[in-house]
C-alpha positions, -999 to +999 in steps of 0.1 A: -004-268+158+009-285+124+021-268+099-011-282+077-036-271+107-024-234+106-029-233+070-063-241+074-069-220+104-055-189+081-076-195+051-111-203+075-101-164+090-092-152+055-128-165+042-149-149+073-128-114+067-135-114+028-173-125+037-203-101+030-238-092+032-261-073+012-256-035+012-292-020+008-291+017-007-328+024+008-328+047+037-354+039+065-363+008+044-391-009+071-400+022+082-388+020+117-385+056+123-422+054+126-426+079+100-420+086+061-387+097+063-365+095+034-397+087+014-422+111-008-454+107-013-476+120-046-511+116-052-524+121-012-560+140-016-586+134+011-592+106-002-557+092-010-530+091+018-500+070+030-490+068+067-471+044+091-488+024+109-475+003+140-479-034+154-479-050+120-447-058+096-439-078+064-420-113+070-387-106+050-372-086+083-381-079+118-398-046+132-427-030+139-437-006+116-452-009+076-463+019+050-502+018+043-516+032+011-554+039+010-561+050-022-596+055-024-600+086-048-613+083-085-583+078-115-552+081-092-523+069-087-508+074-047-475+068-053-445+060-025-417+070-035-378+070-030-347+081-050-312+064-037-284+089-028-262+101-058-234+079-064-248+049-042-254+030-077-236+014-109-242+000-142-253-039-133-271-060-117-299-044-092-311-071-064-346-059-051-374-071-025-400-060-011-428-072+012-467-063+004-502-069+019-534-062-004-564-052+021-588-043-011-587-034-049-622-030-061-634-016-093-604-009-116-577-011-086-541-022-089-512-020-072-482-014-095-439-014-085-410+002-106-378+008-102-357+033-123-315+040-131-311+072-131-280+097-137-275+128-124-280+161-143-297+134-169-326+119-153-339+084-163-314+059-182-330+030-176-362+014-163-369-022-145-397-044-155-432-036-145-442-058-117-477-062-112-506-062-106-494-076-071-520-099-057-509-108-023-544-108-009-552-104+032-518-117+042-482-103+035-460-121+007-423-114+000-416-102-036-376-104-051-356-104-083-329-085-102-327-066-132-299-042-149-288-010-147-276+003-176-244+025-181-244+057-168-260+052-138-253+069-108-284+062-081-322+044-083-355+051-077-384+030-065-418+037-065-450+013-055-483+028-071-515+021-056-535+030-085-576+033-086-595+034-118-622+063-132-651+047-116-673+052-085-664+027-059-624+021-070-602+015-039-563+006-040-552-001+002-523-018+008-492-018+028-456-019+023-425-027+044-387-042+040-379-019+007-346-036-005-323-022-033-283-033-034-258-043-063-234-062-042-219-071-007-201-049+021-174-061+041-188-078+073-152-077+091-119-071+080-088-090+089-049-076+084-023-098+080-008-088+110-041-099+131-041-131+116-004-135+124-006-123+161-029-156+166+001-179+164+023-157+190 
């Protein structure tokens, strides 16, 4: 092989050993365990729950499982809920997505999402836009963006709020699957000098 070939061949291995993915902080993030695990739920009354149901899933990655939320009780918000392991976030950029389905939202019902920087010992430092009211209505839609974390920050919390308003009749269902969170890459591979070396032996 020429000298020129070899050079090339290195920096092609160099590139695939330096390459990355995105490193999602959300545990059990499609739900696959089959249950809520990792996850909290506030606002379940008999009225109000969230459970995993099977043989449906959002597009953004494969499985079989998604969160419903069937909010059906008067002035309440069922919220999902899930706060990121300590030290498994920085100040910067947050990358988020997340897939949803709107069965129904009658009467005053929305469907809110948040995400929140938080620091240990301190609590909230920082707060992401509001999105909603999400709209994605009878068929699942993929939802992404970014915003910052400010200084400080040490893990995040998400929560998606199916809210109902104060009147008779107010319903809030909807599921939720493929719960991303990262602020960078991991390492896909690694590659030592040495390896790269042993290929022209």
């Amino acid at each position: 092989m020429q000298l020129s070939n070899r050079v090339v061949v290195v920096l092609l291995v160099l590139a695939v050993a330096v390459s990355a993915s995105a490193d999602n902080i959300v545990s059990n993030p499609g739900f696959e365990t089959g249950d809520l695990t990792d996850w909290q739920v506030f606002g379940e009354s008999g009225t109000a729950s969230a459970t995993v149901l099977s043989g449906d899933n959002g597009p953004s990655a494969p499985g079989d499982y998604n969160c419903f939320l069937d909010n059906q009780a008067e002035a309440n918000a069922l919220t999902l809920k899930q706060s990121t392991a300590v030290g498994s976030a920085v100040a910067g950029e947050v990358y988020y997505s997340f897939d949803c389905m709107l069965d129904q939202a009658d009467v005053g019902g929305v469907m809110f999402i948040q995400m929140f920087a938080e620091q240990s010992g301190v609590g909230i430092v920082g707060v992401s836009p509001l999105l909603g009211p999400i709209w994605p209505w009878g068929a699942w839609q993929t939802f992404d963006g970014t915003w910052d974390a400010p200084a400080g920050t040490d893990f995040l919390t998400i929560e998606f709020r199916a809210t109902t308003g104060a009147a008779t009749g107010t319903n809030c269902i909807v599921h939720v699957d493929n719960v991303v969170m990262d602020q960078g890459v991991s390492p896909v591979e690694s590659a030592s000098w040495s390896t790269i070396k042993a290929m022209y032996r």
